[in-house]
N, C-alpha and C positions, 0 to 999 in steps of 0.2 A: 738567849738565842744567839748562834753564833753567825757569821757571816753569810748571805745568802747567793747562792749559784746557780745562774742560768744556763742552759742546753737547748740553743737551737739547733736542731739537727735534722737530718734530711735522713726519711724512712726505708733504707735500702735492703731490710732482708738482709744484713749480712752482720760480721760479729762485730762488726764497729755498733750496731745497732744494742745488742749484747751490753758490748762496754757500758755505753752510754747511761744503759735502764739499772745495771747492777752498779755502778759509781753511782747513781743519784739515789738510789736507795740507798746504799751504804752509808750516806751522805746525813740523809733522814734518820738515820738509826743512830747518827753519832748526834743528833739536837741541830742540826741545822738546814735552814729552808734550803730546798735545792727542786727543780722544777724544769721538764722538757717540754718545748714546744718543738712538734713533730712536723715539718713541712713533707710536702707527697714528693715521690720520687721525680716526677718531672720537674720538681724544683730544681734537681738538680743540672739539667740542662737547657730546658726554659725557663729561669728563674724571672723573665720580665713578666711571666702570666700568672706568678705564686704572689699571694699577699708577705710582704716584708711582714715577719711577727714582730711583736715588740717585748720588754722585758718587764717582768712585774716591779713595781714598783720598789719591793724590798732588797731585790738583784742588787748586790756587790760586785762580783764578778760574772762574764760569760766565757764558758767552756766551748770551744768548739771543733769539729773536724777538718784538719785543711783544704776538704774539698767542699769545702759549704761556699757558694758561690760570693762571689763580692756583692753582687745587688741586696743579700739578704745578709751582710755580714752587720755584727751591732755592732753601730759608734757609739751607743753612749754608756758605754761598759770599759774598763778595762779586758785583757782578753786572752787567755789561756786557750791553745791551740796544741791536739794531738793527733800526732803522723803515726798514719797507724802501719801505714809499708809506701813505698817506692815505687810507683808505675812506671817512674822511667829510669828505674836499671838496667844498663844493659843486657842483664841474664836474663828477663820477661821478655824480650824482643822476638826469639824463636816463636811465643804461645802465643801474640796476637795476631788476629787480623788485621788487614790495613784499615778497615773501618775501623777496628781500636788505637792502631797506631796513632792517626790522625789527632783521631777525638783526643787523647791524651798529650799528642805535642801539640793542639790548638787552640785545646777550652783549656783542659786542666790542668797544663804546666804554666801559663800566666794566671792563672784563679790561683792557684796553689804559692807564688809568689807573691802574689797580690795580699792575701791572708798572712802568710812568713811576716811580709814587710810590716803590718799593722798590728799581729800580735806579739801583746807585751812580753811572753814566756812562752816558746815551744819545746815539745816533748815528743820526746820519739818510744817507742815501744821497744826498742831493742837498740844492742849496737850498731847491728847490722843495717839497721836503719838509717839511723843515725847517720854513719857512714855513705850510704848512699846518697840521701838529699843533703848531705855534703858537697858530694861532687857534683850533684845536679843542678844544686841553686846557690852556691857557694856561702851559705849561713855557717858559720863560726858555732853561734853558741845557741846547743840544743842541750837539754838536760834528757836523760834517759830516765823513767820508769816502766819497769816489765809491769805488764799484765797480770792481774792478779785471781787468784780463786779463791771461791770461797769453802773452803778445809772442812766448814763444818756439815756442809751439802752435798757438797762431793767427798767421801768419805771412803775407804774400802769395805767391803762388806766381810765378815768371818770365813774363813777360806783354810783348807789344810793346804791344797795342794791343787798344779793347775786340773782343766777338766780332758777327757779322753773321746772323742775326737780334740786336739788343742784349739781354743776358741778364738781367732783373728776377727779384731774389729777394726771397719772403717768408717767415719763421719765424718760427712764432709761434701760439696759442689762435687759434678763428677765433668769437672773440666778440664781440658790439656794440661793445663798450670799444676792442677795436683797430680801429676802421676799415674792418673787412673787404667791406662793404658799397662801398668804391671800388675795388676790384679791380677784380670783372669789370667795370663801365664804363671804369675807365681804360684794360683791355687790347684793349677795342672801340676804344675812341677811338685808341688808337695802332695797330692792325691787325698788318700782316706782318711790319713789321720791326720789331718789339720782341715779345718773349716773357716768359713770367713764370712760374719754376718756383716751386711752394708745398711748406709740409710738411702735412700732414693735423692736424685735429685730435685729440686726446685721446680728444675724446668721439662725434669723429663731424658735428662740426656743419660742414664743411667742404661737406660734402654736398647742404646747404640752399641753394647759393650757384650763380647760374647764372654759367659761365663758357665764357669764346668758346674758340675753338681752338686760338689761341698761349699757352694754358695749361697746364702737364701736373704731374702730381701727385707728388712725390719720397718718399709716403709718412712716415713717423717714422722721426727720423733724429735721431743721437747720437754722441758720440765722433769716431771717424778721419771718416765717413760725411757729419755737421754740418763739418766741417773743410775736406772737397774742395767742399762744397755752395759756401760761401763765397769758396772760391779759384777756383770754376769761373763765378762770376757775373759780371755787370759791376759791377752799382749793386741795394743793397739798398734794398727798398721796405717805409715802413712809416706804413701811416695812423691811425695810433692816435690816439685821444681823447684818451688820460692815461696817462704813465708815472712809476714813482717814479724809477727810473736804469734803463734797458735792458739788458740782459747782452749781449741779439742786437743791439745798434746798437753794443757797443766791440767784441763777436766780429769781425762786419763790417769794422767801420774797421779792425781790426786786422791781419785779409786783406787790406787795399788797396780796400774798397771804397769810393765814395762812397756817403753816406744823403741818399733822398729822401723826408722824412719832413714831418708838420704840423706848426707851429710853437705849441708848446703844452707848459704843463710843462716838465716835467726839460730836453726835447730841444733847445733853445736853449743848455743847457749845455754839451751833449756836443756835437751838430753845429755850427759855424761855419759859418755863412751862405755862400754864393758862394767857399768856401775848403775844406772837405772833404764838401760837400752842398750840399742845396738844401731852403729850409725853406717853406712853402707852409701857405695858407689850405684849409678841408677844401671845396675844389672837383677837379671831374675835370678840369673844363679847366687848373688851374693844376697837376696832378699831371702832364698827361699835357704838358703843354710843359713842364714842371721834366725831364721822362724825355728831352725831345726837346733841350734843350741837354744834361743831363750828356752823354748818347749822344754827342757831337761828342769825336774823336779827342784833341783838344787838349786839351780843358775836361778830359774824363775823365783823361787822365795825371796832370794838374796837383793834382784832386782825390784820386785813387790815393795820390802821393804826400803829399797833405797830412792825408790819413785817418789812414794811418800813423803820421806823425809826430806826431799831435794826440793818439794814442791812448798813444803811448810815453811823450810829457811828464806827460800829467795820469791817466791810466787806466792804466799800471803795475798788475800788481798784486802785484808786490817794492812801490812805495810804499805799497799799500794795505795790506800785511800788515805792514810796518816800522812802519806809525803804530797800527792795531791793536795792535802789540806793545807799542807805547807805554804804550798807555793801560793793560793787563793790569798792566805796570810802576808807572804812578801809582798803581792802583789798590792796589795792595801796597805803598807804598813806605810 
């Protein structure tokens, strides 16, 4: 039995939560104890009303996210901490409110310091990350690993050719921060022959958003459900402002799709230019001709297959979990 790894984490509905559950399982599949204890999301901000979890006994190392508050952070661990994106980039400044502004420069830029200071090895999800809580907290030495998928779940399905209406898919929050707001004009702008299936949001805000007829709603969707969504599209659409690494852009390329996404952040890492996407300026006219060459028979196969293959090289997520394991190892050696 190899070295064992705790996950205290705080349950937020979002893909840090994701990460979390597919790392500890991966974890378990390669022979070694690995184990989440879940705190409720008020942890996250009342953390003096949350019971401090403790670590099992076996625990070698604890894994954790930098926003997991100091009151609940484990001392008696060594402690691998992952920066999953930047809240205080300057480019997110435009999509909050001041009720967000606050909370982020008063709780969670000293909680997020506080964690840097105490863990032994931090990890950022991207460069672009990286880069950010550079300038924000001025930490030197971060090690990068991307986010990983898993190649054998998320697979492309048998496919000749794309489908006729062309099939745009989006998943994903439908908050300012993603983009959401080019939707319905790009699916005006491109009319009958291109369609665009969405997921709903969380909360509902899906709702606020006028959309023409070649849109139809896939509800909340997870598991097998997210898996056919993906294999059943042509080309994933996603106009976000800011991402730290995407989960739903390696999901995607992993099915064989091409991403038609803004060129910003993390996503110049993951998508390759005119090679398994199309990277664009946050205009409708530039999304919805980025829509109108993938859609060409040709270009789509080319990128199909190069989606694929880009995601197998670098987005593995056997490399992601192999180098994670790494580090568990320095960290003990």
């Amino acid at each position: 039995m190899r070295l064992g790894i705790w996950f205290p984490a705080v349950r937020c509905g979002s893909g840090t939560d994701q990460f979390t559950m597919r790392l500890c399982t991966a974890l378990r599949e390669r022979g070694m104890r690995a184990a989440i204890s879940w705190i409720p999301h008020r942890g996250e901000y009342i953390p003096w009303l949350v019971a401090r979890p403790r670590p099992p006994e076996w625990a070698g190392v604890a894994h954790v996210n930098t926003w997991l508050p100091r009151l609940l952070f484990p001392e008696e661990l060594p402690v691998v901490a992952t920066i999953h994106s930047c809240v205080h980039d300057p480019a997110l400044s435009p999509y909050k409110t001041r009720a967000q502004a606050l909370y982020h420069r008063l709780w969670i830029l000293p909680n997020e310091a506080a964690v840097m200071k105490r863990a032994r090895i931090l990890v950022a999800v991207s460069r672009y990350t990286a880069e950010r809580v550079r300038a924000a907290f001025g930490v030197a030495d971060i090690r990068v690993i991307y986010n990983g998928v898993d190649c054998r779940r998320f697979a492309p399905a048998p496919r000749t050719g794309p489908h006729r209406p062309f099939r745009l898919l989006y998943v994903g929050n439908w908050s300012p921060l993603k983009g959401v707001e080019f939707l319905g004009p790009v699916m005006e702008r491109l009319g009958g022959a291109f369609e665009l299936a969405y997921t709903r949001d969380r909360c509902g805000r899906h709702a606020r958003y006028r959309l023409p007829g070649n849109c139809r709603d896939l509800g909340r969707l997870g598991g097998d459900d997210l898996v056919r969504a993906y294999q059943e599209a042509d080309t994933l659409f996603l106009p976000s402002h800011l991402e730290g690494l995407p989960l739903t852009v390696l999901e995607a390329m992993a099915c064989g799709l091409p991403v038609i996404a803004a060129q910003v952040a993390s996503l110049p890492e993951v998508v390759e230019h005119g090679v398994t996407g199309l990277l664009c300026r946050h205009s409708v006219e530039e999304f919805a001709e980025a829509c109108r060459d993938v859609a060409d028979p040709s270009v789509w196969r080319s990128m199909r297959e190069g989606a694929r293959e880009r995601v197998e090289q670098l987005f593995a997520e056997s490399d992601m979990v192999e180098r994670y394991i790494s580090l568990y190892e320095e960290l003990c050696s």
